[in-house]
C-alpha positions as CSV (number, residue, x, y, z in Angstrom):
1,X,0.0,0.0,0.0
2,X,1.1,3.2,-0.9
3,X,1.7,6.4,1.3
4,X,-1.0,8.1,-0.2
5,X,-3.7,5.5,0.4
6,X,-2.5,5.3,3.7
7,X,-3.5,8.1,4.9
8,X,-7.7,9.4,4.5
9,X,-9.7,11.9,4.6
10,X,-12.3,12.5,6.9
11,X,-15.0,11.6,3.9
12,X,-13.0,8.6,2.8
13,X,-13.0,7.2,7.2
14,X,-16.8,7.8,7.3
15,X,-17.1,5.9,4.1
16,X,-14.7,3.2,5.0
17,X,-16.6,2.6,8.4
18,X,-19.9,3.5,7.3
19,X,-21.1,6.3,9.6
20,X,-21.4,9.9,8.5
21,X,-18.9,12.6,8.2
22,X,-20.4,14.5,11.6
23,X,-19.6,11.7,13.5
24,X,-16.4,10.8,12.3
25,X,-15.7,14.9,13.2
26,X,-16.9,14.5,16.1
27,X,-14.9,11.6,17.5
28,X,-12.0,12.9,16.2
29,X,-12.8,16.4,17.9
30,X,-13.5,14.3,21.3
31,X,-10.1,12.4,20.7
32,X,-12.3,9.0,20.4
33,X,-10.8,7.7,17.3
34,X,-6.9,8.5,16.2
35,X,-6.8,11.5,13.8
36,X,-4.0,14.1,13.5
37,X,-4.9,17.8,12.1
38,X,-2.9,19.0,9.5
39,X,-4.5,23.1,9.5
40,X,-7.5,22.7,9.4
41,X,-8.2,19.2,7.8
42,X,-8.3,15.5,9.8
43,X,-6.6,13.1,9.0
44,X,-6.2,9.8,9.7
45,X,-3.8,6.4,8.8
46,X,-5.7,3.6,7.4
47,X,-3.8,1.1,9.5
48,X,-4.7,2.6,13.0
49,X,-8.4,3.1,11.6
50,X,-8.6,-0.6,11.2
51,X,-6.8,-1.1,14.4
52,X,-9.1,1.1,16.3
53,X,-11.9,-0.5,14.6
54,X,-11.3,-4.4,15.1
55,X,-10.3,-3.5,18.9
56,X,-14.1,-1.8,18.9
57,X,-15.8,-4.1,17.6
58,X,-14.4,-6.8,19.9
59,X,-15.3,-5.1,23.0
């Protein structure tokens, strides 16, 4: 995988996961999912978003 598709958007995360964009903003606001912001944008690694999902979904 490339550098480039490793790291999302906030768009391409709520796609990926399947919730909407507001809530992906929101988690990352609350610190609830691992994001970094670059100015004003999120962003986010693809790796730690799977991660952070599988540990989720196992709880």
């Amino acid at each position: 995988m490339t550098v480039e598709h490793e790291i999302m958007t906030l768009p391409e995360v709520a796609k990926h996961l399947g919730v909407s964009e507001r809530t992906i903003y929101d988690w990352a606001q609350k610190g609830k999912i691992p994001a970094a912001k670059l100015g004003n944008a999120w962003r986010f690694k693809r790796s730690e978003i799977d991660h952070w999902n599988e540990n989720k979904r196992a709880k």
